[in-house]
N, C-alpha and C positions, 0 to 999 in steps of 0.2 A: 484520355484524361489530361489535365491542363499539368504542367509539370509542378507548379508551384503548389497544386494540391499533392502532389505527390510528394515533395519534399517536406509539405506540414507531415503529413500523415507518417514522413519516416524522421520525423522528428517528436514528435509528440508520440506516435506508439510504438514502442519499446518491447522487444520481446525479445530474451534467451532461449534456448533449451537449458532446460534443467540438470546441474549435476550435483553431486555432493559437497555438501555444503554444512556450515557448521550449526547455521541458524537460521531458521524462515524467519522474518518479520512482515507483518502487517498492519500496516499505518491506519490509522481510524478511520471507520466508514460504519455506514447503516448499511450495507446491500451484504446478502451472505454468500456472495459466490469466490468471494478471496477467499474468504476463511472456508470454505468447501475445500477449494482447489488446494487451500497450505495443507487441509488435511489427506487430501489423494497424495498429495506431493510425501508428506510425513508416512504413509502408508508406505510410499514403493521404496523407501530407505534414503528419502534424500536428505535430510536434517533431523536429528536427538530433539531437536528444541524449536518451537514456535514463541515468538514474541508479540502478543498484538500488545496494538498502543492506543489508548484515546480515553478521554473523557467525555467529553460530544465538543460539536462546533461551538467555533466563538460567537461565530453570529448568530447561533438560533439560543445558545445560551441553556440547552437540553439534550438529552438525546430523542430522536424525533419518534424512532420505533423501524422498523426493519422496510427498505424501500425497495429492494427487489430481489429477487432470488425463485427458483422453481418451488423449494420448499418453504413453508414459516415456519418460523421457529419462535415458540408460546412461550409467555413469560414475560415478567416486569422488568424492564435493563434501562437501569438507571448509568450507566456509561455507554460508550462505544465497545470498552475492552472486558465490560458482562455481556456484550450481545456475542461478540465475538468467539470467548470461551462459551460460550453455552452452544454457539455453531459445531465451533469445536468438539468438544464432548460430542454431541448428538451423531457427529460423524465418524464417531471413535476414536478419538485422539484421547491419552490418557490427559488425568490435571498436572501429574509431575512433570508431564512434558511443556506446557503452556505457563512461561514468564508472566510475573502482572508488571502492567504499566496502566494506570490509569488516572492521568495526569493532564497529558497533552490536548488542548485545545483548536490544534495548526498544524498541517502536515511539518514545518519547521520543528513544532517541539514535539513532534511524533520522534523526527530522530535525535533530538538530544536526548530527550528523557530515554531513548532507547539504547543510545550508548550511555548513559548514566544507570542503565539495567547492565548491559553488558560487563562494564567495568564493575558494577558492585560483585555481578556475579562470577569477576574472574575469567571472565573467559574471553578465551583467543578467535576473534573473528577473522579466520584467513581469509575465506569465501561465506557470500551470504543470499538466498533466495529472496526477493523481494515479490508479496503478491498483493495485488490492488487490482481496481478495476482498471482496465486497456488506456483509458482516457488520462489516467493520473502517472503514467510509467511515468514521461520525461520528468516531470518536476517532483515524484516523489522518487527518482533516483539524484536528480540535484542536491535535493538536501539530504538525502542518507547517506551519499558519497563524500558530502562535505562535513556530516561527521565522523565516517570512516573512510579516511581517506588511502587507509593501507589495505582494504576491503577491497574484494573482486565480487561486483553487486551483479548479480543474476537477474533481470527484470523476468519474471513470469505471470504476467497478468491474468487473472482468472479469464477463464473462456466461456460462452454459455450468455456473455452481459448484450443488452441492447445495442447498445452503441459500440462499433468495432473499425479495426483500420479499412475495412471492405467498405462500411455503408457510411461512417458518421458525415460524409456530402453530402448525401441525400434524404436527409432526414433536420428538422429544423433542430430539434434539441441535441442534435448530435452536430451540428453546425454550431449553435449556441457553445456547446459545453467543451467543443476541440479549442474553438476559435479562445475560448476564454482560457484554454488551460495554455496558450500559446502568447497570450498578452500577458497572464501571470508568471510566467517562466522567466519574461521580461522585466517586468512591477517589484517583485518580489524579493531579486536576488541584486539591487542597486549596493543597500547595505552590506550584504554578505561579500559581494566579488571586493568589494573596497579592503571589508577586514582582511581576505585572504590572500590579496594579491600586492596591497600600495604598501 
């Protein structure tokens, strides 16, 4: 393999081992294999608390309806953070345990409005589980780290998705969708590096 593939791939996909931690979050998405995996992860004792986030995208201006996963899961979800809890649920997770956020627009206000959950609800994020799809680790740990910055962020990206650090070369939409989450990493963070650093 060419190195320079090797170095996107261990830049863009992002993976911890899981340890205990205060709070899962999961950023808005349609696909239910994050919110599967927060809730395996919430099963075996790793997090009290799951946080999803989202309203639907900005650019579709909706939520579209669930776009991949082994299971469906039936029902009208009129956000990203009702598809997400109703995964939830379905996979045992109680409701006391699942934060609402359902606000954000933009992986960016995925984690503001999700430390505007955390501080409302008082609580101390030492350590935090982040689960998303494999494609989304590096940039949705950018901005959740830049608004917890005393936070020790877990990437656990759900496992089971199409597109992974093994194939996404050889496949065009896993070509398309790495390459773009590698120009956006870039695009994205011009404003933010400025406020946090000049």
């Amino acid at each position: 393999m060419l190195e320079w593939i090797d170095d996107i791939t261990a830049f863009i996909f992002l993976h911890d081992a899981p340890q205990k931690a205060d709070i899962l979050f999961i950023p808005g998405n349609c696909h239910a294999e994050p919110s599967e995996y927060a809730a395996q992860l919430y099963h075996s004792g790793y997090a009290p608390l799951i946080l999803p986030s989202g309203l639907f995208s900005v650019t579709t201006g909706g939520f579209d309806g669930q776009k991949s996963g082994a299971r469906r899961y039936e029902g009208r979800f009129e956000t990203e953070w009702a598809f997400m809890r109703a995964v939830l649920l379905a996979n045992g997770v109680p409701d006391r345990a699942i934060l609402h956020e359902d606000e954000a627009t933009f992986t960016y206000q995925n984690a503001i409005y999700s430390r505007r959950r955390t501080d409302a609800e008082k609580l101390t994020v030492r350590r935090a589980i982040l689960c998303c799809m494999p494609v989304h680790a590096r940039r949705a740990k950018m901005y959740y780290q830049t608004l917890f910055p005393e936070t020790q962020l877990l990437l656990c990206p759900a496992p089971g998705t199409a597109i992974t650090r093994e194939n996404w070369m050889f496949e065009p939409d896993g070509i398309d969708q790495t390459l773009g989450e590698l120009t956006r990493c870039g695009s994205q963070f011009h404003d933010i590096l400025r406020e946090i650093t000049l």
